[in-house]
C-alpha positions in Angstrom: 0.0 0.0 0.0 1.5 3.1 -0.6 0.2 6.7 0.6 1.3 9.4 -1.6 0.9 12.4 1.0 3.2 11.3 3.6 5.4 8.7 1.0 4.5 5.0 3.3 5.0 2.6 2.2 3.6 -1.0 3.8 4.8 -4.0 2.6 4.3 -7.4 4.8 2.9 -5.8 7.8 6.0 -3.6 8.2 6.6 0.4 7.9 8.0 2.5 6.0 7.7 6.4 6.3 10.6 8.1 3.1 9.2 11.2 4.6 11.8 13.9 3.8 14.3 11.7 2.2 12.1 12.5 -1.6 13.0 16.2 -1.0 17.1 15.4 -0.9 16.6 12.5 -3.4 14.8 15.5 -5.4 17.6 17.9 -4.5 20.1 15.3 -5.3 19.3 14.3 -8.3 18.4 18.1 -10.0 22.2 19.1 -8.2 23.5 16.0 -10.1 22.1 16.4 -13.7 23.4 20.1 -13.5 26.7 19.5 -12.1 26.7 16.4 -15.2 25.5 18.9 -17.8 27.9 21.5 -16.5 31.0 18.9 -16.8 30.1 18.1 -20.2 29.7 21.4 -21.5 33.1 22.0 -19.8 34.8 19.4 -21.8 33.0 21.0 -25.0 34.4 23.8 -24.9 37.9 22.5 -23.9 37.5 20.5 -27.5 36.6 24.1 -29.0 40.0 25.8 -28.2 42.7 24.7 -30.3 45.5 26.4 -28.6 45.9 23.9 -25.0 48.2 25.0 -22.3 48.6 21.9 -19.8 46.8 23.6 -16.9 43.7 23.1 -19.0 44.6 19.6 -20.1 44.8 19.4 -15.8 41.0 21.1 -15.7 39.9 18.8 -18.2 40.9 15.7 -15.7 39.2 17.7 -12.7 36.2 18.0 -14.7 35.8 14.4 -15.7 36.5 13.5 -12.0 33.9 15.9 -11.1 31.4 14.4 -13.5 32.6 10.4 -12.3 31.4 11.9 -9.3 27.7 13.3 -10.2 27.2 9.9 -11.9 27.6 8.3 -9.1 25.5 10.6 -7.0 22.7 10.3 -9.3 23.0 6.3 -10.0 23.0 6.7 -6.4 19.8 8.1 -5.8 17.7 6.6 -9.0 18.8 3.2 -7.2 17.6 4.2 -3.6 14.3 5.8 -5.0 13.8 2.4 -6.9 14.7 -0.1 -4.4 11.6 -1.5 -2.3 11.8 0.6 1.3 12.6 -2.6 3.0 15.9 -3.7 1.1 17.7 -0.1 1.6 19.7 -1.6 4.3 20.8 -4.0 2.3 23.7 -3.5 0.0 24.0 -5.3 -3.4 26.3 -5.5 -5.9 25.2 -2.0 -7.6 25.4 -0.7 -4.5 28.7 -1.2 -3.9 29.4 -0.1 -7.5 28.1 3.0 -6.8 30.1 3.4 -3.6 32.8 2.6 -5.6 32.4 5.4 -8.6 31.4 8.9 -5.8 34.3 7.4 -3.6 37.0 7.2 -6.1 35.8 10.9 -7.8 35.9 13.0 -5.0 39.5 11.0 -3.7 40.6 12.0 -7.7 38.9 15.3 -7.7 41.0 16.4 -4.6 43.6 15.0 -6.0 43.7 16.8 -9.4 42.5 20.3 -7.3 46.1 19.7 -5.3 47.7 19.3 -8.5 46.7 21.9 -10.2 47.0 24.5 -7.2 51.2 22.8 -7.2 51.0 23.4 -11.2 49.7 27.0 -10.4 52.5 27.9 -7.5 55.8 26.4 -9.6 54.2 28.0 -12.8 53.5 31.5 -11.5 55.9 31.9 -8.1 59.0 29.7 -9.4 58.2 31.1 -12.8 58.7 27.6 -14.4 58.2 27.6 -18.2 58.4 23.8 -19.1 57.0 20.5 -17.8 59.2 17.6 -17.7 57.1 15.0 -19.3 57.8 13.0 -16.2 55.8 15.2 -14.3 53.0 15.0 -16.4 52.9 10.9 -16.1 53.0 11.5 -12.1 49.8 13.8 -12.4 48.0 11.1 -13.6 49.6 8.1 -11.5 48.2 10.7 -8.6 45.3 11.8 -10.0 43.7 8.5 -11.6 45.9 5.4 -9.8 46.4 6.5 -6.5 42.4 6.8 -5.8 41.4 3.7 -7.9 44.1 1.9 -5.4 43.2 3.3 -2.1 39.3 2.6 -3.2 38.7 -1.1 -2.3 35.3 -1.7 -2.2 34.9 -4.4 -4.9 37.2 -7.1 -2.2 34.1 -7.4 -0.7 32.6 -9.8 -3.6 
């Protein structure tokens, strides 16, 4: 039985109230597609300008962290609105997934923000013109490795 005004939900003589939890999952999920949209139309115009300093190349990766990150928010929620009330506690496979994709994003997107604010400093206060390539290769190990390593949620299947 389900009672649109408050959101119950019965199911085998136990109770349910979602009660405020529609307005974050609402909040959530508008936040998410805009943050998505706002990524992609990011990257767009990164594909746009033909002349690409490396800082940019660096936003680009921040970006597509950023947008890992709404994905996961709103696979997230779209999962949790659709699960029956009763099996929220327990986590499946998707679940985990999930936990997987927002946890390795924001450890990436703090990576790549620390990056790029190192970048910034040696660029503009050291005044250094050129990147060893070198450097460039440990931006991503940091940036994309060092998160997908420290993440370990898939050991649990």
């Amino acid at each position: 039985v389900f009672n649109r005004k408050e959101l119950n939900f019965i199911e085998n003589g136990s109770y349910y109230t979602m009660g405020k939890d529609i307005y974050i999952s609402v909040i959530t999920l508008i936040s998410g597609s805009l943050s998505f949209l706002g990524g992609l139309m990011l990257i767009l115009s990164h594909s746009c300008i033909k002349r690409l300093h490396y800082i940019r190349r660096m936003l680009v990766c921040l970006t597509i962290a950023n947008i890992i990150q709404a994905s996961g928010n709103l696979l997230g929620t779209v999962n949790y609105l659709t699960l029956k009330p009763l099996d929220v506690s327990k986590p499946d496979r998707f679940c985990v997934f999930q936990s997987f994709l927002t946890t390795f994003s924001s450890i990436a997107s703090f990576n790549w923000s620390s990056m790029i604010a190192v970048h910034v400093f040696f660029c503009v206060v050291r005044k250094v013109q050129t990147i060893p390539k070198y450097v460039c290769f440990v931006y991503h190990v940091v940036g994309w490795l060092i998160p997908g390593k420290k993440n370990n949620h898939f050991s649990v299947y």
